[in-house]
PQR file with spaces between the fields and no chain letter, atoms N, CA, C, O and H, PARSE charges and radii, in Angstrom:
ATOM       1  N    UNK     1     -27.211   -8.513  -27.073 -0.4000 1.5000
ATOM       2  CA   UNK     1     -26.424   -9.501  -26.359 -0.0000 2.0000
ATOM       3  C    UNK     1     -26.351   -9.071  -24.892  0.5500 1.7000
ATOM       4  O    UNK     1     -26.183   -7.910  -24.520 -0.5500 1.4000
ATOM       5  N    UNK     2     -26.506  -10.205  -24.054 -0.4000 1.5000
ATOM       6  CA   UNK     2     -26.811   -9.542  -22.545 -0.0000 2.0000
ATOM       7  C    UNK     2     -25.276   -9.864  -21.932  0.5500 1.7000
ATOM       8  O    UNK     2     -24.446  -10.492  -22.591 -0.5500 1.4000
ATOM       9  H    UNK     2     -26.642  -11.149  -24.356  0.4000 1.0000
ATOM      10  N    UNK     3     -25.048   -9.417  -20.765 -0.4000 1.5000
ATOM      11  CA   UNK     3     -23.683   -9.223  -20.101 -0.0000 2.0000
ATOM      12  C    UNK     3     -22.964  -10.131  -19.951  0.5500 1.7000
ATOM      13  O    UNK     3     -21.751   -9.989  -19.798 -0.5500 1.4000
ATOM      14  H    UNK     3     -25.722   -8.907  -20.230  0.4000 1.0000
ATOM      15  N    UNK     4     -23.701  -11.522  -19.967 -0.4000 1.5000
ATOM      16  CA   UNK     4     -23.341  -12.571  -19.351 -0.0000 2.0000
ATOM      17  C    UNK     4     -22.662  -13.774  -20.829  0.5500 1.7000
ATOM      18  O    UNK     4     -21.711  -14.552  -20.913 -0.5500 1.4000
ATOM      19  H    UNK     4     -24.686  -11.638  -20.092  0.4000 1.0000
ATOM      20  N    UNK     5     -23.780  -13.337  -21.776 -0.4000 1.5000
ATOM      21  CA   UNK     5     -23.331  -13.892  -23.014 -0.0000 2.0000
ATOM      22  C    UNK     5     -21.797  -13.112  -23.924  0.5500 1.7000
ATOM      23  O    UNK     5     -21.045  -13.604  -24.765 -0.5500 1.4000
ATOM      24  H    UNK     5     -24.552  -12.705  -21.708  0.4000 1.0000
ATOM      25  N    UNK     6     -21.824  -11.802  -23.310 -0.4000 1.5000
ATOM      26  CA   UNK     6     -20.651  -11.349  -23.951 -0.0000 2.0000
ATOM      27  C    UNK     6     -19.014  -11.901  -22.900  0.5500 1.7000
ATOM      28  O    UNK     6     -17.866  -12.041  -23.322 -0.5500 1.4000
ATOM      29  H    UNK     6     -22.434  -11.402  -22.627  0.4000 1.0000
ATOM      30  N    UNK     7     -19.415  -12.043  -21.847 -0.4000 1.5000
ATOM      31  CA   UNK     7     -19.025  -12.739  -20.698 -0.0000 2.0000
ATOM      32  C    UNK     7     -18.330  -13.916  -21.380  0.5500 1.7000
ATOM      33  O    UNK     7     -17.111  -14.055  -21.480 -0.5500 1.4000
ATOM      34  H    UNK     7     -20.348  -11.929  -21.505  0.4000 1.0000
ATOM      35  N    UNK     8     -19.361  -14.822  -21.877 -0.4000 1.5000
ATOM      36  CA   UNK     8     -18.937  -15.802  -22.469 -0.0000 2.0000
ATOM      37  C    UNK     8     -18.189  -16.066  -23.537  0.5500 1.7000
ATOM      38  O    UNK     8     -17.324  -16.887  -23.845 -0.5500 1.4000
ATOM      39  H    UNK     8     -20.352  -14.709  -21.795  0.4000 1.0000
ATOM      40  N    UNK     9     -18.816  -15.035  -24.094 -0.4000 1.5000
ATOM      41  CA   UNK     9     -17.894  -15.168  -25.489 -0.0000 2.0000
ATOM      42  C    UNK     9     -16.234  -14.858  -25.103  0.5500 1.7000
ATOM      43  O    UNK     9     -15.348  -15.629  -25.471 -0.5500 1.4000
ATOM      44  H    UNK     9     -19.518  -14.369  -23.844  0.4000 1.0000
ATOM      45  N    UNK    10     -16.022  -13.899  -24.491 -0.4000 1.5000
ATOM      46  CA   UNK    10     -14.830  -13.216  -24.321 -0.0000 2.0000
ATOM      47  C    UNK    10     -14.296  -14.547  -23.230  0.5500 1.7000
ATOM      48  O    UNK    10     -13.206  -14.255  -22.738 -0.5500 1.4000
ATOM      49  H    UNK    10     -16.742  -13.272  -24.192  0.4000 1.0000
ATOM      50  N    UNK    11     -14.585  -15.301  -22.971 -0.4000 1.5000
ATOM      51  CA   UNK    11     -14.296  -16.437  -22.099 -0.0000 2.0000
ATOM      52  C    UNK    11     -13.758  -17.488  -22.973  0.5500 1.7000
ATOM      53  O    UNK    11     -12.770  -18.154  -22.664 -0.5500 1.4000
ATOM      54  H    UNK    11     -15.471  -15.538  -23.370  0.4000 1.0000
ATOM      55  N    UNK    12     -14.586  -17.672  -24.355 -0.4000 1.5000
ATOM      56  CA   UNK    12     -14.286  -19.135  -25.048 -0.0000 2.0000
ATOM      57  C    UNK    12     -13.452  -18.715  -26.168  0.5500 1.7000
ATOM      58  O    UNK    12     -13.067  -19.522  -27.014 -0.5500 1.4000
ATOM      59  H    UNK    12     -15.388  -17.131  -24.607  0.4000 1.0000
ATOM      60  N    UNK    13     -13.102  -17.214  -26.205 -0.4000 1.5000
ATOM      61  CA   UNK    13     -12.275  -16.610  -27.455 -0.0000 2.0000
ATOM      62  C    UNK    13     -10.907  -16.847  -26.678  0.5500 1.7000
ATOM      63  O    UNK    13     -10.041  -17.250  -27.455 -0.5500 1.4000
ATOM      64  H    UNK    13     -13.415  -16.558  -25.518  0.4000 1.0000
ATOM      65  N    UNK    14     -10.506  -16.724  -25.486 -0.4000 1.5000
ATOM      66  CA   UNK    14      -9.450  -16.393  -24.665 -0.0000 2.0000
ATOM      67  C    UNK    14      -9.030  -17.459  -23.721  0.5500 1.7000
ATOM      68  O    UNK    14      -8.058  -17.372  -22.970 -0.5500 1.4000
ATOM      69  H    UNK    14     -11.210  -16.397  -24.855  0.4000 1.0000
ATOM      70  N    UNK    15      -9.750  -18.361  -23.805 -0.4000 1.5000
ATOM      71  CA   UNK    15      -9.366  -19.570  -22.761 -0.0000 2.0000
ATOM      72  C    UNK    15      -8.448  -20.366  -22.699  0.5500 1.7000
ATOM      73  O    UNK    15      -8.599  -21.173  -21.782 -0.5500 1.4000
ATOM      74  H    UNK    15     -10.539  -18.431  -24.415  0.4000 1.0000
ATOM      75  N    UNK    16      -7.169  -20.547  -23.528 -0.4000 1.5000
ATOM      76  CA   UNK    16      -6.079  -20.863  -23.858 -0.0000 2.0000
ATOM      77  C    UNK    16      -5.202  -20.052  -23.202  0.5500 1.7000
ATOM      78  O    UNK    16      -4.448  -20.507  -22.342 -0.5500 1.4000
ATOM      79  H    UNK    16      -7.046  -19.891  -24.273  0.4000 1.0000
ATOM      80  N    UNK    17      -5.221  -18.538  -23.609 -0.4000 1.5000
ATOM      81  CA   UNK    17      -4.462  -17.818  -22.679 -0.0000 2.0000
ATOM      82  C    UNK    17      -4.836  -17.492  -21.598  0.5500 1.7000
ATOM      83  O    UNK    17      -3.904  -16.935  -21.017 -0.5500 1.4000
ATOM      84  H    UNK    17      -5.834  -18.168  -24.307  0.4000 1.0000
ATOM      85  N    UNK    18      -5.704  -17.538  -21.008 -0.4000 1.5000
ATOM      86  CA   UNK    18      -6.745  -17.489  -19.653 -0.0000 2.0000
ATOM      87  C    UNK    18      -5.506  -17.994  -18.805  0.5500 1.7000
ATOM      88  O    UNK    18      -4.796  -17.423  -17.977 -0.5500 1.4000
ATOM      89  H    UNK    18      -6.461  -17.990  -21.480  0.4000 1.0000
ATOM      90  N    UNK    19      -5.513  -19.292  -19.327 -0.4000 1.5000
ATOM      91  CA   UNK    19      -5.638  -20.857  -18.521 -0.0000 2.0000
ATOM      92  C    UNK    19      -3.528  -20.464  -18.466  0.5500 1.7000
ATOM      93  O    UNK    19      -3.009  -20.505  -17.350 -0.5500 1.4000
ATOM      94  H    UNK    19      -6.089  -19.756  -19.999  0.4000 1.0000
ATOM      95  N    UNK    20      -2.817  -20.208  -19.432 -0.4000 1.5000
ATOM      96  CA   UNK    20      -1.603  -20.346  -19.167 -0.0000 2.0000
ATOM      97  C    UNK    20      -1.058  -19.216  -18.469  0.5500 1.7000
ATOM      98  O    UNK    20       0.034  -19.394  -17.929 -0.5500 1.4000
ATOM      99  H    UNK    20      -3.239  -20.175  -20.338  0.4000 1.0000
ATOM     100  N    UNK    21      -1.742  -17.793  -18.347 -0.4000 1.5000
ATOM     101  CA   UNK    21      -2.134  -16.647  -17.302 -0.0000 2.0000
ATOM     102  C    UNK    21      -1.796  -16.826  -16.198  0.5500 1.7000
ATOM     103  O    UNK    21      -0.903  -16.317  -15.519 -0.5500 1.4000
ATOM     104  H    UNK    21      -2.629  -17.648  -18.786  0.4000 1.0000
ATOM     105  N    UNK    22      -2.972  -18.025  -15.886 -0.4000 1.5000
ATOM     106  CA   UNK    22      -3.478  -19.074  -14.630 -0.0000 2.0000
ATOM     107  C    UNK    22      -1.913  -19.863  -13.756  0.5500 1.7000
ATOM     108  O    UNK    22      -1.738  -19.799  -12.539 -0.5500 1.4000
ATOM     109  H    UNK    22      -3.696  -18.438  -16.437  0.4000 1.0000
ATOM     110  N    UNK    23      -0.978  -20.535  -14.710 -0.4000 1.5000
ATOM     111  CA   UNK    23      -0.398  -21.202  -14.700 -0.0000 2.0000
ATOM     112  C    UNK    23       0.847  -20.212  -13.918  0.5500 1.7000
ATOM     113  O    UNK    23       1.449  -20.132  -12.847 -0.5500 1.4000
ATOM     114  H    UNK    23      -1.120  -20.587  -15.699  0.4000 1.0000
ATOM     115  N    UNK    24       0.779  -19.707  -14.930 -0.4000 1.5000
ATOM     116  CA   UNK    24       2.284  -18.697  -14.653 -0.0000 2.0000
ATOM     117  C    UNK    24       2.309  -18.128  -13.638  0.5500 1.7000
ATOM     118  O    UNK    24       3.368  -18.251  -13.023 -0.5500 1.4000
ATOM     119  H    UNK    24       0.290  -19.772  -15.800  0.4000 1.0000
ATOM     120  N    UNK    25       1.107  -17.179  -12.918 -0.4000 1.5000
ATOM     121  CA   UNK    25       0.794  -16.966  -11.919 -0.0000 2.0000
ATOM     122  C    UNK    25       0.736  -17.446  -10.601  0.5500 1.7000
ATOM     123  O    UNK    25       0.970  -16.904   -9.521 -0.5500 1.4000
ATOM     124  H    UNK    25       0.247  -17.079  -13.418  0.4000 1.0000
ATOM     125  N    UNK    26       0.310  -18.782  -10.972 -0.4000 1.5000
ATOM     126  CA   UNK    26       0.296  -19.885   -9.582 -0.0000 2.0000
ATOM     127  C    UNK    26       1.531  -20.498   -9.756  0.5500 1.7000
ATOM     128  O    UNK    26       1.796  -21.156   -8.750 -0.5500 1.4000
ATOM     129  H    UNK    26       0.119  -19.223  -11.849  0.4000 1.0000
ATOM     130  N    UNK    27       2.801  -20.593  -10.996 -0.4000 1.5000
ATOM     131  CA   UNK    27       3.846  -21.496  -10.225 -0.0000 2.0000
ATOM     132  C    UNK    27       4.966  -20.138   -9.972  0.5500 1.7000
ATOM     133  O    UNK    27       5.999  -20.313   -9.326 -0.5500 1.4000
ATOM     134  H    UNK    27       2.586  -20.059  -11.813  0.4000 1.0000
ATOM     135  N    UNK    28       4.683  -19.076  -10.443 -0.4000 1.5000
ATOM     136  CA   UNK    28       5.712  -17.393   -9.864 -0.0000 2.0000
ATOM     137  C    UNK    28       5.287  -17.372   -8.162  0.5500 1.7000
ATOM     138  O    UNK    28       6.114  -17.135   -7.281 -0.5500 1.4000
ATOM     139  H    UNK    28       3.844  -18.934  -10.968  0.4000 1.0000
ATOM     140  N    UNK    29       3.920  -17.651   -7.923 -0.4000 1.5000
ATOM     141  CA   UNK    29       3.630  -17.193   -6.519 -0.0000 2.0000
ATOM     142  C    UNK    29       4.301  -18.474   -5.833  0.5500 1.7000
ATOM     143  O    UNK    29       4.939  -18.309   -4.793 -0.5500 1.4000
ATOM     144  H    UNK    29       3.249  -17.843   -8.639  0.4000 1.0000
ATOM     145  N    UNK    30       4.167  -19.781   -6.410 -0.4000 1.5000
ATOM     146  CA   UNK    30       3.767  -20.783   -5.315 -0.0000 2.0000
ATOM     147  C    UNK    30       5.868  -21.002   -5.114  0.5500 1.7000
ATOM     148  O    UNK    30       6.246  -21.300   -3.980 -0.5500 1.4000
ATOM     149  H    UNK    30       3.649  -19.915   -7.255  0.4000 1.0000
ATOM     150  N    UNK    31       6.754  -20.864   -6.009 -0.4000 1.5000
ATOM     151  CA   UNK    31       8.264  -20.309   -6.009 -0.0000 2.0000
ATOM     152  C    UNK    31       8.636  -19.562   -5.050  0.5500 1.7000
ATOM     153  O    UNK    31       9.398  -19.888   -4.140 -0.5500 1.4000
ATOM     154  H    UNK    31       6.447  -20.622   -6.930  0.4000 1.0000
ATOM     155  N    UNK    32       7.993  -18.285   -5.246 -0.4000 1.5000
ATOM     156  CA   UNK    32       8.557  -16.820   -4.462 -0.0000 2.0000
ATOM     157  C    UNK    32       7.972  -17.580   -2.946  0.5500 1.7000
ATOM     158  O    UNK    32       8.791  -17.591   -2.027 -0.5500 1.4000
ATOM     159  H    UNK    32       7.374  -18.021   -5.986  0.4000 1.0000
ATOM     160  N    UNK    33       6.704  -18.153   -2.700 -0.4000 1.5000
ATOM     161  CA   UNK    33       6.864  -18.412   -1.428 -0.0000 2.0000
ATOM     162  C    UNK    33       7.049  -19.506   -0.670  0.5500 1.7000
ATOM     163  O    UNK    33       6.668  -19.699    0.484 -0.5500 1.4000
ATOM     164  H    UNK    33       6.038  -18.145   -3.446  0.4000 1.0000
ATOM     165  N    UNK    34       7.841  -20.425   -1.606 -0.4000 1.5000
ATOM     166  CA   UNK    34       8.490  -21.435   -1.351 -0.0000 2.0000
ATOM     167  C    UNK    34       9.745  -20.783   -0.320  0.5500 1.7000
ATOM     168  O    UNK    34      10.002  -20.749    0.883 -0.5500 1.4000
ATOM     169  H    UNK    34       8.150  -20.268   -2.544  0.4000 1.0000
ATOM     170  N    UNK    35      10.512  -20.154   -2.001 -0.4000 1.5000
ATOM     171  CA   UNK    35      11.563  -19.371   -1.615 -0.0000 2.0000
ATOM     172  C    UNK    35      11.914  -18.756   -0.197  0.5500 1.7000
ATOM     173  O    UNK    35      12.963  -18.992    0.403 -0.5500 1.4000
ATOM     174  H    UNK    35      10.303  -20.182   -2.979  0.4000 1.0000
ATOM     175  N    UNK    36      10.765  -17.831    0.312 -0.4000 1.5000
ATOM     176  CA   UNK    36      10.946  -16.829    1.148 -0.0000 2.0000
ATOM     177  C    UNK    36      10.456  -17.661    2.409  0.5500 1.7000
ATOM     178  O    UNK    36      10.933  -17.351    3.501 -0.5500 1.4000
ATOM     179  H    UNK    36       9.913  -17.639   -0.176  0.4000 1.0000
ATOM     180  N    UNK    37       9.765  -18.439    2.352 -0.4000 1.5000
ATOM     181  CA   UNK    37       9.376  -19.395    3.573 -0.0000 2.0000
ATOM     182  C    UNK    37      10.565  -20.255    4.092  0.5500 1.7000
ATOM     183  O    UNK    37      10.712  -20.577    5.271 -0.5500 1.4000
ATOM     184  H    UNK    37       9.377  -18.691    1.465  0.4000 1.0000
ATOM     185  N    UNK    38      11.460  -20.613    2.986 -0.4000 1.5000
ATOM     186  CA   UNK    38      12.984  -21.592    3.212 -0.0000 2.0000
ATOM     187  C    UNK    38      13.727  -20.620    3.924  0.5500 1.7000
ATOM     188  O    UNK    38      13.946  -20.807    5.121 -0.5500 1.4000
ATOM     189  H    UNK    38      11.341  -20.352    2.028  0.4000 1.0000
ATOM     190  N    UNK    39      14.200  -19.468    3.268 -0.4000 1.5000
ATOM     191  CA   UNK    39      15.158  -18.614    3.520 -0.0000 2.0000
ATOM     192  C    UNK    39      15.083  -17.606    4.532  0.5500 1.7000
ATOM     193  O    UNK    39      16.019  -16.928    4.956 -0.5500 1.4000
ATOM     194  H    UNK    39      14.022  -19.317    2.296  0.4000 1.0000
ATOM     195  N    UNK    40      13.619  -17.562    4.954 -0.4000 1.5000
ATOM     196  CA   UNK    40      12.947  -16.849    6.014 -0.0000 2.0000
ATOM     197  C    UNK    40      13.411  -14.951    5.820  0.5500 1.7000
ATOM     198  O    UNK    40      13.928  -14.204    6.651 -0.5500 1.4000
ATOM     199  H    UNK    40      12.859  -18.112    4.609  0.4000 1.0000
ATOM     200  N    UNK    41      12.958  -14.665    4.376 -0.4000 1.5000
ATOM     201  CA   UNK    41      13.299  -13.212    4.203 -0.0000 2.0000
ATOM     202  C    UNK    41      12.636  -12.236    4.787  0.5500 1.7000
ATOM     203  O    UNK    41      11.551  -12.396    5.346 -0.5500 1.4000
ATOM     204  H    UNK    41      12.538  -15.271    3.701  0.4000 1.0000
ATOM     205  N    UNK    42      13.283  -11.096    4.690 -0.4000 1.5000
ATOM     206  CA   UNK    42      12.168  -10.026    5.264 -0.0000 2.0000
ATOM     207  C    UNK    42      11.053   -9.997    3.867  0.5500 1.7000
ATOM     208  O    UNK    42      11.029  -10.501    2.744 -0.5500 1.4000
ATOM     209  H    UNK    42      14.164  -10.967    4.236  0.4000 1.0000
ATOM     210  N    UNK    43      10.183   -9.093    4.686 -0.4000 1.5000
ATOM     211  CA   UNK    43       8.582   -9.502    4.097 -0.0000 2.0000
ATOM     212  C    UNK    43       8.634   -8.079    3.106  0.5500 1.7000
ATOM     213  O    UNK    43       7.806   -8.199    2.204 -0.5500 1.4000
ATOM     214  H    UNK    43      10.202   -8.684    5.598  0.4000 1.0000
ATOM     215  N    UNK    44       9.427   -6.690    3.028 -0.4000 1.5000
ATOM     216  CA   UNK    44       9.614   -6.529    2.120 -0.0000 2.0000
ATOM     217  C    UNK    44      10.175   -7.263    0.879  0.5500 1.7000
ATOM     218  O    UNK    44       9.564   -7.151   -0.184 -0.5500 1.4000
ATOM     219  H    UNK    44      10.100   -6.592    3.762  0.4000 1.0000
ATOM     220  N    UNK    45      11.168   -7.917    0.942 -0.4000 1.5000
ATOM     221  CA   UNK    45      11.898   -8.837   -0.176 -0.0000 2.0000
ATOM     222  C    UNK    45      10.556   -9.682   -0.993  0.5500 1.7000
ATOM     223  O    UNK    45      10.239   -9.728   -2.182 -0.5500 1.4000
ATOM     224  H    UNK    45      11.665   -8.007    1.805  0.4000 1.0000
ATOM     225  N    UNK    46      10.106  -10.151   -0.061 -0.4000 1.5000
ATOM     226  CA   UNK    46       8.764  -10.769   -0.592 -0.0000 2.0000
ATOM     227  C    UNK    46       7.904  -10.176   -1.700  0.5500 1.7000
ATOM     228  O    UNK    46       7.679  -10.695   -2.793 -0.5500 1.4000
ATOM     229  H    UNK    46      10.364  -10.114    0.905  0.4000 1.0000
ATOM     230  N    UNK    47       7.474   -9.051   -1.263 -0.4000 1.5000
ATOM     231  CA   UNK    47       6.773   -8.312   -2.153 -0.0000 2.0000
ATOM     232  C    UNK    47       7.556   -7.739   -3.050  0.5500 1.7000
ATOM     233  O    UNK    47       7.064   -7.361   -4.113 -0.5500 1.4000
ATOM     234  H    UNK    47       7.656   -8.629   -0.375  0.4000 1.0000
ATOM     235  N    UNK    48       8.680   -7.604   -2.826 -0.4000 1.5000
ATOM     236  CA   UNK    48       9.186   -7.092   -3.713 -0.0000 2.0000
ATOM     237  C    UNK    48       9.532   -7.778   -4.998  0.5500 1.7000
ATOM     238  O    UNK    48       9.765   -7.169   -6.042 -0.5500 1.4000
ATOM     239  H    UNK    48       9.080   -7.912   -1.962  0.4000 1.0000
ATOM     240  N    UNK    49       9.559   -9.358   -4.835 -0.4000 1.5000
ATOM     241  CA   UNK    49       9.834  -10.489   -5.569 -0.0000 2.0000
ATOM     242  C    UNK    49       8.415  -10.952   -6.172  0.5500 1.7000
ATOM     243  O    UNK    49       8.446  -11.603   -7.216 -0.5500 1.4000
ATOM     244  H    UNK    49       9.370   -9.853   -3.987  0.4000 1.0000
ATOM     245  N    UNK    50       6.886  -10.588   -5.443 -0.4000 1.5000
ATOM     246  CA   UNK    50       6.234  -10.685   -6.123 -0.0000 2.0000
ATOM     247  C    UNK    50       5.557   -9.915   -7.230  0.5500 1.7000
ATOM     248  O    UNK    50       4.818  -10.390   -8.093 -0.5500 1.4000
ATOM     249  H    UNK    50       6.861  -10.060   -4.594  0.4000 1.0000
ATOM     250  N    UNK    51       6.086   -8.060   -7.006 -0.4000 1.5000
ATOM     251  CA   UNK    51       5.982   -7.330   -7.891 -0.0000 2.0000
ATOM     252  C    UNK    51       6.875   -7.282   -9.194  0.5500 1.7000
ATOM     253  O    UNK    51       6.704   -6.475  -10.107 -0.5500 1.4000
ATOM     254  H    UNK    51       6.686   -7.674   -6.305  0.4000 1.0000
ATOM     255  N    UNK    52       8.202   -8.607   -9.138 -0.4000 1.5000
ATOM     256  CA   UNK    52       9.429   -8.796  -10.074 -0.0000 2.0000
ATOM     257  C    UNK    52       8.059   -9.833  -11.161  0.5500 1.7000
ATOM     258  O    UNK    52       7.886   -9.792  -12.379 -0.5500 1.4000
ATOM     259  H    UNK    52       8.341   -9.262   -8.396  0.4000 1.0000
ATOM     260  N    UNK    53       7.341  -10.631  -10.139 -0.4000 1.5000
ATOM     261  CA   UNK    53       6.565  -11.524  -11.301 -0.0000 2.0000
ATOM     262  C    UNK    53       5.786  -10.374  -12.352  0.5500 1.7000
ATOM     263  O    UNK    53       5.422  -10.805  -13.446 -0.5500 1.4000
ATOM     264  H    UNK    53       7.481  -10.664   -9.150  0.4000 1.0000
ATOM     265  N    UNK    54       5.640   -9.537  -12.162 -0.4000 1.5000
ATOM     266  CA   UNK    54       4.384   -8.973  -13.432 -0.0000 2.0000
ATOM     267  C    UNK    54       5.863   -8.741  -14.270  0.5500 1.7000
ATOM     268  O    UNK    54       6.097   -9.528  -15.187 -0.5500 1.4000
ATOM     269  H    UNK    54       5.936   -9.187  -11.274  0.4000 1.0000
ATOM     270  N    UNK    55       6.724   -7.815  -14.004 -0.4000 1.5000
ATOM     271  CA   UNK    55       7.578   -8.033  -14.858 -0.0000 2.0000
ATOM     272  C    UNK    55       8.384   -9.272  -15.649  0.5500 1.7000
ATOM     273  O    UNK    55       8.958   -9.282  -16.739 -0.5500 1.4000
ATOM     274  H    UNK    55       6.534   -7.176  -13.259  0.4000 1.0000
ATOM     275  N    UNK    56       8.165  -10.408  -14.543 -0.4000 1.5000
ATOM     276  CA   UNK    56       8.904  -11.703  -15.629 -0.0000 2.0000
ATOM     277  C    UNK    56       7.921  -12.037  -16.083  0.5500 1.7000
ATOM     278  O    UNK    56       8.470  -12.244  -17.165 -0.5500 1.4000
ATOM     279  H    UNK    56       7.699  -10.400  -13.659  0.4000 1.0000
ATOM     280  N    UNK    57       6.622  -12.375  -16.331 -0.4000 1.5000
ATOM     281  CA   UNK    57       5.545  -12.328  -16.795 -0.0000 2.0000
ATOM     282  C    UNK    57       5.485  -11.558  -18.443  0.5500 1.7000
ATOM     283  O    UNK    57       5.448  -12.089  -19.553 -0.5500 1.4000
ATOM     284  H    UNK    57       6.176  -12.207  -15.452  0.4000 1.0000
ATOM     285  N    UNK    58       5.494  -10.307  -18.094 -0.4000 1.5000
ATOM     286  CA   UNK    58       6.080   -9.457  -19.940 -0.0000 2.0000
ATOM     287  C    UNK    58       7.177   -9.828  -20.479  0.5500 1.7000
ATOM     288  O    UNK    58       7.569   -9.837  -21.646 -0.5500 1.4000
ATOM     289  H    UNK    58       5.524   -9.875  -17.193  0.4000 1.0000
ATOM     290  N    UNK    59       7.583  -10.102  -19.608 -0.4000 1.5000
ATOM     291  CA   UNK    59       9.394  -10.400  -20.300 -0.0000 2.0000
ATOM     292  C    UNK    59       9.374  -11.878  -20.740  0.5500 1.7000
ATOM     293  O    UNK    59      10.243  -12.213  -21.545 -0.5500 1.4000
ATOM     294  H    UNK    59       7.265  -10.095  -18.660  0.4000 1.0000
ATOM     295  N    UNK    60       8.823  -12.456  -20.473 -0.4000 1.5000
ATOM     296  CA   UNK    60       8.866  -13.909  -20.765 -0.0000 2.0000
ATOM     297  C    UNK    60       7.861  -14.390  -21.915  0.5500 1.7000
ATOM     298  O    UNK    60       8.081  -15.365  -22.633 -0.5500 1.4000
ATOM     299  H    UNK    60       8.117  -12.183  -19.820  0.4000 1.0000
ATOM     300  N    UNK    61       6.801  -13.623  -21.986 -0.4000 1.5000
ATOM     301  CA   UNK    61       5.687  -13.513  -23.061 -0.0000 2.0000
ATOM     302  C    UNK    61       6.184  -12.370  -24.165  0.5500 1.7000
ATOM     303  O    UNK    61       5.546  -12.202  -25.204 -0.5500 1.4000
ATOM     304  H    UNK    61       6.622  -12.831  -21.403  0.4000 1.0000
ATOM     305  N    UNK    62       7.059  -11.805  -23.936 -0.4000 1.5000
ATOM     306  CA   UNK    62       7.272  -10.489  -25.271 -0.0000 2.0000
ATOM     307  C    UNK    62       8.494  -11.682  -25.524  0.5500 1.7000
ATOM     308  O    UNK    62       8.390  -11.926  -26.726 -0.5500 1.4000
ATOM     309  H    UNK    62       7.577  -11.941  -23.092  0.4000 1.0000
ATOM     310  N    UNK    63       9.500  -12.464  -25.019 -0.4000 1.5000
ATOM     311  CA   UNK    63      10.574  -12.952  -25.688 -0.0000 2.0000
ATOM     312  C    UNK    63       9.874  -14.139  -26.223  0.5500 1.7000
ATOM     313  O    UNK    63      10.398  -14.311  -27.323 -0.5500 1.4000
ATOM     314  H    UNK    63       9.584  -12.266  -24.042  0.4000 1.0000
ATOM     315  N    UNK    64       9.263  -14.761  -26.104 -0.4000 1.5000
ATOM     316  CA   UNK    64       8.471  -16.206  -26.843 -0.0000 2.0000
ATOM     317  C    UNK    64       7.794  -15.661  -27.911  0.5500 1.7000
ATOM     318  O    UNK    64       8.025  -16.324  -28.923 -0.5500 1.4000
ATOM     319  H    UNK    64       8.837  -14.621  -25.210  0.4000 1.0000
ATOM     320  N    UNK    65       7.141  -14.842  -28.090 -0.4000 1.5000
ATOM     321  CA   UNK    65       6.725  -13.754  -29.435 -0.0000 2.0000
ATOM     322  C    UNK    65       7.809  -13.641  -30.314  0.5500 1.7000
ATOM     323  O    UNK    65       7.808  -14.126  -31.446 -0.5500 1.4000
ATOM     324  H    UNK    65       6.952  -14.304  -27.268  0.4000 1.0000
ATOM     325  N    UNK    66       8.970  -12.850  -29.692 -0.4000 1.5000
ATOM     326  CA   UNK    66       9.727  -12.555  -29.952 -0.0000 2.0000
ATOM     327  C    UNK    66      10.636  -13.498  -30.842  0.5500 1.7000
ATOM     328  O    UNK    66      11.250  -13.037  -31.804 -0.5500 1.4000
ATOM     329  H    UNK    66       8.971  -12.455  -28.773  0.4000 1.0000
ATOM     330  N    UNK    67      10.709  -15.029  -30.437 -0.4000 1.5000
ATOM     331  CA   UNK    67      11.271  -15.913  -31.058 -0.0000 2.0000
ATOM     332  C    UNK    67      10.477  -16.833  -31.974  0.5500 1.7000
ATOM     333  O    UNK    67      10.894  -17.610  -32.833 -0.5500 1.4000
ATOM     334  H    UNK    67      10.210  -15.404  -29.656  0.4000 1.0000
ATOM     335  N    UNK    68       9.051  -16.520  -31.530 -0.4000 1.5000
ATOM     336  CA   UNK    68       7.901  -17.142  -32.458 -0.0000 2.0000
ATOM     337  C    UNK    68       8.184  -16.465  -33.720  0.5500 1.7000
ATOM     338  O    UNK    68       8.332  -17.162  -34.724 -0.5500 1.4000
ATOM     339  H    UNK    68       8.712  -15.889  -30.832  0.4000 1.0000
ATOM     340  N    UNK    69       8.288  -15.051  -33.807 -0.4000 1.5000
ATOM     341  CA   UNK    69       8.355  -14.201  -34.582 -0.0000 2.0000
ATOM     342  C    UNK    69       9.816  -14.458  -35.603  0.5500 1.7000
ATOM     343  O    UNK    69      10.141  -14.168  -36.754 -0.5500 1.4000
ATOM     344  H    UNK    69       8.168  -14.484  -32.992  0.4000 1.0000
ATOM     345  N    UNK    70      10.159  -14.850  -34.963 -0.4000 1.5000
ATOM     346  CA   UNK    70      11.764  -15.130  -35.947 -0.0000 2.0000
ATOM     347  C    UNK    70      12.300  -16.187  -36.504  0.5500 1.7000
ATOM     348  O    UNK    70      13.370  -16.394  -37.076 -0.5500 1.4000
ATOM     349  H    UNK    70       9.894  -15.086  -34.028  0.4000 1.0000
ATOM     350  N    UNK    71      11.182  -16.960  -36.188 -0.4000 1.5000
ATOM     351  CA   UNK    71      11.333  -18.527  -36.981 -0.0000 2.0000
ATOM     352  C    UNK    71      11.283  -18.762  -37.999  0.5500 1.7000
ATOM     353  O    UNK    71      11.414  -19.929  -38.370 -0.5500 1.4000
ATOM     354  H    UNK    71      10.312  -16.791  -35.723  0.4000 1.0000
């Protein structure tokens, strides 16, 4: 199997979560710099609010498990 076909595969096995990855990512960023563009924060706060997304990111995907799991 050449690089490009395993490429693929790992593309059409995962493309559901790819795509909501995708989502979460672009409406955490496109928020935080809504946010910080309104409120005109310092540009630490910024980053600092965009390094809070990887954490709401786990936290938000381990609690939907979490309640998937308990149904």
């Amino acid at each position: 199997m050449s690089r490009l076909e395993a490429i693929g595969e790992h593309v059409r096995e995962n493309r559901s979560g790819m795509f909501v990855d995708l989502v979460f990512a672009m409406t955490w960023v496109t928020a935080v710099s809504v946010v910080f563009e309104w409120l005109e924060g310092p540009r630490w706060a910024y980053y600092l609010a965009m390094l809070a997304g990887v954490l709401a990111y786990y936290g938000f995907f381990w609690s939907l498990e979490a309640a998937r799991g308990s149904g």
